[in-house]
MARVEX-181549 format. One record per residue: x, z, y of N, C-alpha, C in turn. Coordinates in steps of 0.02 Angstrom, whole numbers, padded with zeros to 5 digits, always signed. Layout:
XZYXZYXZY;...
***
This chain:
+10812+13562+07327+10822+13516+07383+10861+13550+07438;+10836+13626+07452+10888+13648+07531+10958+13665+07474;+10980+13682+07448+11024+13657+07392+11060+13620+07419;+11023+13571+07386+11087+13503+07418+11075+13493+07477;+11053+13500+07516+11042+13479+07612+11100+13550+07631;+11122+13574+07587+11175+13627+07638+11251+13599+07606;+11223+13579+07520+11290+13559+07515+11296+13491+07570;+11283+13458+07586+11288+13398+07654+11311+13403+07708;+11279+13473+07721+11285+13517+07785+11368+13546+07778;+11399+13556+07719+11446+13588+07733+11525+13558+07711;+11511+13490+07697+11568+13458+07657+11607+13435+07701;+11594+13447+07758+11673+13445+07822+11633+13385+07858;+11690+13362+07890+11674+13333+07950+11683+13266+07931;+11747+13235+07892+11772+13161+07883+11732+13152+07832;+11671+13189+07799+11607+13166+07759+11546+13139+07802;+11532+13166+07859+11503+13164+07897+11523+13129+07947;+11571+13080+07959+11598+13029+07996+11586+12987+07954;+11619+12973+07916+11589+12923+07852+11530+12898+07839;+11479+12961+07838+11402+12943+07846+11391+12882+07905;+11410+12939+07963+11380+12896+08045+11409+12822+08008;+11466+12839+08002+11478+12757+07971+11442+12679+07962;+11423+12723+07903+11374+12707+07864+11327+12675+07882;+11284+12722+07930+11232+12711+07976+11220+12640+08020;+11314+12666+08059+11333+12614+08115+11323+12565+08083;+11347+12543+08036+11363+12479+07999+11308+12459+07984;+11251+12485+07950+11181+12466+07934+11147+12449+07997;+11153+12474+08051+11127+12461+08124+11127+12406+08149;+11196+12388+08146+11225+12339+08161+11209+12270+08102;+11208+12286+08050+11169+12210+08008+11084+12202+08044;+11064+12259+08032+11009+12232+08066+10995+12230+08144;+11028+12246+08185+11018+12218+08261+11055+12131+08257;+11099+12120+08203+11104+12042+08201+11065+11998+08156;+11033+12038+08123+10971+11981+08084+10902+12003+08122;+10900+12059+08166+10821+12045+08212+10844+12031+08289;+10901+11999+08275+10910+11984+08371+10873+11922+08404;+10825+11887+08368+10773+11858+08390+10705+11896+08381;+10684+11931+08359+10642+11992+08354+10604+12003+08392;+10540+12016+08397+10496+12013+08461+10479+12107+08435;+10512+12113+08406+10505+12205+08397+10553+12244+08425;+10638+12200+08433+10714+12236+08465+10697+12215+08511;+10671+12169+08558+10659+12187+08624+10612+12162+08648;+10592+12157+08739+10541+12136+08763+10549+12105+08826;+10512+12052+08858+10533+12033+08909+10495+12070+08970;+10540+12070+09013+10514+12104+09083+10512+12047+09129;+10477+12089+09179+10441+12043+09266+10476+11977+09256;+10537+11977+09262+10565+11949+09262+10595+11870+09217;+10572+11897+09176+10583+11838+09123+10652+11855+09075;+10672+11907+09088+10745+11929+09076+10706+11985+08992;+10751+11969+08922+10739+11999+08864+10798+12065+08882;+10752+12109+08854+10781+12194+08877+10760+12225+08811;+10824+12236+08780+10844+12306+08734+10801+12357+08713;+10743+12368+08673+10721+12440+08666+10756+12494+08671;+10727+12549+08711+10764+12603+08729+10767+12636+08674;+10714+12652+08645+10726+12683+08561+10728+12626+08512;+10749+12633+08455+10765+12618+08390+10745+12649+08344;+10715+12634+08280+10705+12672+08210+10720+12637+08154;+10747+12648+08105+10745+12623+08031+10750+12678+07990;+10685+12675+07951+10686+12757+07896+10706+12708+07861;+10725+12759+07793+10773+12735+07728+10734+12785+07692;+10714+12745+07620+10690+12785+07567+10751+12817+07503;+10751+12874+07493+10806+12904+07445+10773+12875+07380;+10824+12839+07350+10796+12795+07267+10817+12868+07229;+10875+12894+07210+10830+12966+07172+10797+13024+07194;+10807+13063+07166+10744+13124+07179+10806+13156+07236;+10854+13168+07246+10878+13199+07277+10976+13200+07272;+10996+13220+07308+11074+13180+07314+11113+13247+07276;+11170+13245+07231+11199+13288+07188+11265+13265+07209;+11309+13210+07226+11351+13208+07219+11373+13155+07312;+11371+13204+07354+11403+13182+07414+11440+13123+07420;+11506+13139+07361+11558+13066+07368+11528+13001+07365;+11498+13019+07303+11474+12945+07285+11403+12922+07339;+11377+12970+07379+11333+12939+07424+11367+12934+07481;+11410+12945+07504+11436+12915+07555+11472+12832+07519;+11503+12825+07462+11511+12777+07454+11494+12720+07423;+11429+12719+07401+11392+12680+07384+11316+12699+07404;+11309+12692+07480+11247+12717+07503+11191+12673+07494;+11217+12599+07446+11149+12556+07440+11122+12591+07373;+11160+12632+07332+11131+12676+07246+11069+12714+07272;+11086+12721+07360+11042+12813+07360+10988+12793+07412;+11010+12725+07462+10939+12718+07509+10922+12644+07525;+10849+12647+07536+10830+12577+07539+10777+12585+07624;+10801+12536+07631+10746+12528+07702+10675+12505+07690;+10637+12554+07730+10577+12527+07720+10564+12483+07764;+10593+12448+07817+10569+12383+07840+10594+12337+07818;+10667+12340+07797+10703+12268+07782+10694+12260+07692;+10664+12300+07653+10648+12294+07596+10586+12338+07560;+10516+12303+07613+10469+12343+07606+10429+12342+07528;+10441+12303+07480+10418+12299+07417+10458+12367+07369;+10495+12349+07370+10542+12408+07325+10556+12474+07366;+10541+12484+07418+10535+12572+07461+10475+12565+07441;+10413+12541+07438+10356+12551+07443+10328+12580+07340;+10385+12540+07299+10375+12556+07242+10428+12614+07218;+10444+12626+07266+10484+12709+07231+10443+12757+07287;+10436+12740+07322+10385+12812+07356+10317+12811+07300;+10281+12761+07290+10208+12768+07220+10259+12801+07165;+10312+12790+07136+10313+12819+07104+10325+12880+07092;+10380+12909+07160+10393+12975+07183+10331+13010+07171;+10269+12978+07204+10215+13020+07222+10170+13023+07168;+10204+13027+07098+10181+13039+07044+10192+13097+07006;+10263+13110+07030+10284+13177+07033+10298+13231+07078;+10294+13211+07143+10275+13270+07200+10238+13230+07239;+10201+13307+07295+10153+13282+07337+10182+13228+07388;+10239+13216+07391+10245+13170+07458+10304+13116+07418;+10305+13062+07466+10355+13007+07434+10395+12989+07493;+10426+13014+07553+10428+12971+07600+10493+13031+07589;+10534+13079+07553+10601+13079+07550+10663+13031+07575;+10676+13048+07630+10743+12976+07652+10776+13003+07698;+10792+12952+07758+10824+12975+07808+10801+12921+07876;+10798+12963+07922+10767+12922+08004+10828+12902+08022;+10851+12834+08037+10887+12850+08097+10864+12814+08163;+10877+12851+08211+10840+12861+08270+10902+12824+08318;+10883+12795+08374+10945+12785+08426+10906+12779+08470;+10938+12812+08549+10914+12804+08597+10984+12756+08635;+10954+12691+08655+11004+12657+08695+11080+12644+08637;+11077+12637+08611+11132+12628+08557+11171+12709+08514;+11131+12743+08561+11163+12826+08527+11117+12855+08465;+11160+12848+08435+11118+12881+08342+11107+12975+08379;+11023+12971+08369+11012+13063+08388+10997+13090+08330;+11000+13070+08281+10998+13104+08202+11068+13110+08160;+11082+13158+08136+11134+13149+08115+11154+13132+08045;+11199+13094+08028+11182+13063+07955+11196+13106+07883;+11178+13157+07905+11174+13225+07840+11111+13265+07854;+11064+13244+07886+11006+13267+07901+10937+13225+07871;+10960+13236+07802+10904+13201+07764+10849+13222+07741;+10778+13231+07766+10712+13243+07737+10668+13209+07743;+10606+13245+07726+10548+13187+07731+10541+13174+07777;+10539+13092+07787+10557+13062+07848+10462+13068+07874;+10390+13044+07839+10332+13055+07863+10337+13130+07891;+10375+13158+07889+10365+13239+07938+10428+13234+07966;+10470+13208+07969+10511+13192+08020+10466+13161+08103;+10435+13127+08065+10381+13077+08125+10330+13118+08163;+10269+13172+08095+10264+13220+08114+10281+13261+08172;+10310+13285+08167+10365+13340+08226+10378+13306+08282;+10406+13252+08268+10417+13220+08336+10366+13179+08380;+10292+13176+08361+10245+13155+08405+10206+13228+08414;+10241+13296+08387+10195+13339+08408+10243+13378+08451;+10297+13359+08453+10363+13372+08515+10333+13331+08574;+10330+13274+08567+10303+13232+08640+10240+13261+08696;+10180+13281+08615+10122+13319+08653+10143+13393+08663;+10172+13418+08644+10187+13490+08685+10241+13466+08748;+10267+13438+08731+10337+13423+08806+10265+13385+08873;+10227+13343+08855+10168+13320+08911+10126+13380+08934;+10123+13423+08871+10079+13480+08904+10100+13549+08932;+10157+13541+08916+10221+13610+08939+10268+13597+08979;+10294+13521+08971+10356+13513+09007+10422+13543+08974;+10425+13558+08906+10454+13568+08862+10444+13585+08776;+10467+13581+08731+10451+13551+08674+10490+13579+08648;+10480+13622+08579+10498+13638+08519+10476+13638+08444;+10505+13609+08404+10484+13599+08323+10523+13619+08304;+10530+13590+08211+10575+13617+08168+10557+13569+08097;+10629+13533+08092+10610+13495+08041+10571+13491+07971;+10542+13449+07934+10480+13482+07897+10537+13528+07849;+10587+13494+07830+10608+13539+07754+10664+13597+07762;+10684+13612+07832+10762+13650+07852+10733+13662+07938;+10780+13726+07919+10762+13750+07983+10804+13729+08054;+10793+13660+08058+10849+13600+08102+10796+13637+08176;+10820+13650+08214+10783+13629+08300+10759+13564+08320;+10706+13545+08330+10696+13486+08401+10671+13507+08455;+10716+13482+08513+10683+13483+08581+10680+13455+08639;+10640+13460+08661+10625+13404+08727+10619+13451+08781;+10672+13442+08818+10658+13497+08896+10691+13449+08939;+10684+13507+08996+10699+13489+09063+10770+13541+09086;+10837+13507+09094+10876+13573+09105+10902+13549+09192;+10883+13560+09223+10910+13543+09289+10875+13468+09319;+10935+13422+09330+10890+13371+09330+10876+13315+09283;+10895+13342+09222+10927+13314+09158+10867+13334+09138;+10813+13277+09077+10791+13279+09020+10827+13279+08964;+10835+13326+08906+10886+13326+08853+10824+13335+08778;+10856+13285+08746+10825+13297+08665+10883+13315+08639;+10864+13355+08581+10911+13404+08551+10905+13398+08460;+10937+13376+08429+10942+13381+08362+10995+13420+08329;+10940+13486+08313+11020+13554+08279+11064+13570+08365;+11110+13548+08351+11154+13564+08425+11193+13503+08430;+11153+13452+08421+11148+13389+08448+11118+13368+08509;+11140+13351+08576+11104+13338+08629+11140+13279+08673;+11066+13269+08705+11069+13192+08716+11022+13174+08781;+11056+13160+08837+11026+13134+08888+10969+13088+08879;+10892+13100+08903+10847+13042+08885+10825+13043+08952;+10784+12970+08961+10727+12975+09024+10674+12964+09001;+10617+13014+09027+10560+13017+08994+10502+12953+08980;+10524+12930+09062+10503+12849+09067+10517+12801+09001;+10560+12789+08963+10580+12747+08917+10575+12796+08840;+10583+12860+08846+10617+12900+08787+10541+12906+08759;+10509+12922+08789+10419+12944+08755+10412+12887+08730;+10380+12851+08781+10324+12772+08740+10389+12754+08695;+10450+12740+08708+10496+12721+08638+10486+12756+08578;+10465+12808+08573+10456+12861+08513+10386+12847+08490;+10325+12844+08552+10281+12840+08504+10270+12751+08475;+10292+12704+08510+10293+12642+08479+10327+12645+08413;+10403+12674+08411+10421+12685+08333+10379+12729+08283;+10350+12767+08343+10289+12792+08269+10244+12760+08249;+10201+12744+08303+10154+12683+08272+10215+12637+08227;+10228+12592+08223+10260+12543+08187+10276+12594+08110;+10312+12648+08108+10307+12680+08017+10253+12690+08004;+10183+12718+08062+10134+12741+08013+10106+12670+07993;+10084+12621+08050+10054+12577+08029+10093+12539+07969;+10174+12526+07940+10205+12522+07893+10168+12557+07820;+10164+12643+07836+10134+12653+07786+10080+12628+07746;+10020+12632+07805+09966+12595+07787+09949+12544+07743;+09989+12491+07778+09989+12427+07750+10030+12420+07680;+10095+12473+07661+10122+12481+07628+10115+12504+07564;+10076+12579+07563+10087+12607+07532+09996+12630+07518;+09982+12611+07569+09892+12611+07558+09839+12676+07569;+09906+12712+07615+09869+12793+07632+09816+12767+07706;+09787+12815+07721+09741+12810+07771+09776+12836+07818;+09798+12803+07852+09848+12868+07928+09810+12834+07985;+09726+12814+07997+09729+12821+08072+09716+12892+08090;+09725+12947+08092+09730+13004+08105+09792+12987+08138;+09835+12987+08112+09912+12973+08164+09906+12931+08205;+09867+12861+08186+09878+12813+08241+09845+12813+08311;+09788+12865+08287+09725+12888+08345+09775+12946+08392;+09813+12976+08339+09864+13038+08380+09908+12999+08439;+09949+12939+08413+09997+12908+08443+09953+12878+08509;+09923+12846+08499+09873+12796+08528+09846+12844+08598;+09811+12905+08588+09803+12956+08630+09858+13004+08670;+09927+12990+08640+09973+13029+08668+09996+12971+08725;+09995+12910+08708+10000+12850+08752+09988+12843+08818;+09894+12864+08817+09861+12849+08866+09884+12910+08901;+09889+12979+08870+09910+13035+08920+09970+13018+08968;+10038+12990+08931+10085+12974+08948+10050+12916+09021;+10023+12875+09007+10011+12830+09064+09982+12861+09104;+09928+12906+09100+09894+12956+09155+09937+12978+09199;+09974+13034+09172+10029+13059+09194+10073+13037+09227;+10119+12962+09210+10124+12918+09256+10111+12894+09333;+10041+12863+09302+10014+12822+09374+09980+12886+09432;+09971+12947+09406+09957+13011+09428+10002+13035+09472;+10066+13013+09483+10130+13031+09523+10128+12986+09592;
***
């Protein structure tokens, strides 16, 4: 597997444009089939419907692992399936994955804050420890005021700091202006929504996560109304 996650890593750049591509384009079908969606946005004071600041759609990898770059950049429906917009068939290749290794949730996150993709589309692992890391980035950044992980399968950076008067999340040497106000509860709402996905999905027990998310919440609001 780090195998092929370097061959990805290293096949140039107009492979890796191609991907984002990819991505964009998948983003974009589904921000126009959930643009009535009571999940893409929410209404404020006002009565006025407002944009989620974060975004998620994991994608499940249909084989065991990617061998041939070209052909996954160009036929990326052979290699990934969404687990929200086609939760029957992600849900029956992760049971079956998880017949032959311990975990099934092999894919890819993609993440957007405000319309900006913070994952990059050659950064493919297990996306349940993708999620991982990043609600245990939130509780060290609430309890430090800065935040470091490391993706479950490659030694990628995440981080959440404070550089001046700038909050920055960081993927690899990827970085990206966030505000903590919108960037947290957006992260842990997209977490709740995969784990509780799993659940219902795939039939694992994750309130352990959801009790995690649920409690990183209330800190976040403490912290808050505490100012």
């Amino acid at each position: 597997m780090k195998q092929n996650r370097s061959k990805l890593k290293t096949s140039g750049a107009s492979n890796r444009i191609k991907l984002e591509a990819t991505w964009n384009n998948a983003k974009h079908q589904r921000s126009s089939a959930e643009a009535e969606s009571p999940n893409s946005a929410h209404v404020t004071n006002q009565g006025e419907m407002k944009e989620q600041a974060v975004q998620s759609e994991p994608y499940i990898l249909v084989p065991h692992t990617v061998t041939d770059l070209d052909d996954f950049v160009a036929h990326p429906e052979n290699y990934l399936v969404s687990m929200f917009q086609e939760p029957g068939r992600a849900a029956g290749i992760w049971r079956d994955r998880l017949n032959r290794n311990p975990y099934g949730s092999e894919g890819f996150l993609s993440l957007s804050y405000h319309g900006t993709e913070l994952i990059s589309a050659e950064l493919w692992d297990e996306v349940t420890g993708i999620w991982f890391e990043l609600i245990e980035l939130v509780e060290e950044y609430l309890l430090k005021g800065s935040a470091e992980r490391l993706f479950p399968g490659q030694p990628v950076p995440l981080r959440l700091e404070v550089k001046g008067r700038s909050t920055l999340f960081t993927v690899n040497q990827q970085k990206n202006r966030v505000d903590p106000s919108d960037f947290i509860p957006g992260i842990l709402d997209e977490a709740h929504r995969y784990f509780t996905w799993v659940e219902e999905n795939i039939g694992t027990g994750e309130g352990q996560a959801l009790q995690a998310i649920n409690s990183l919440r209330n800190q976040f609001l403490e912290r808050v109304h505490s100012r």
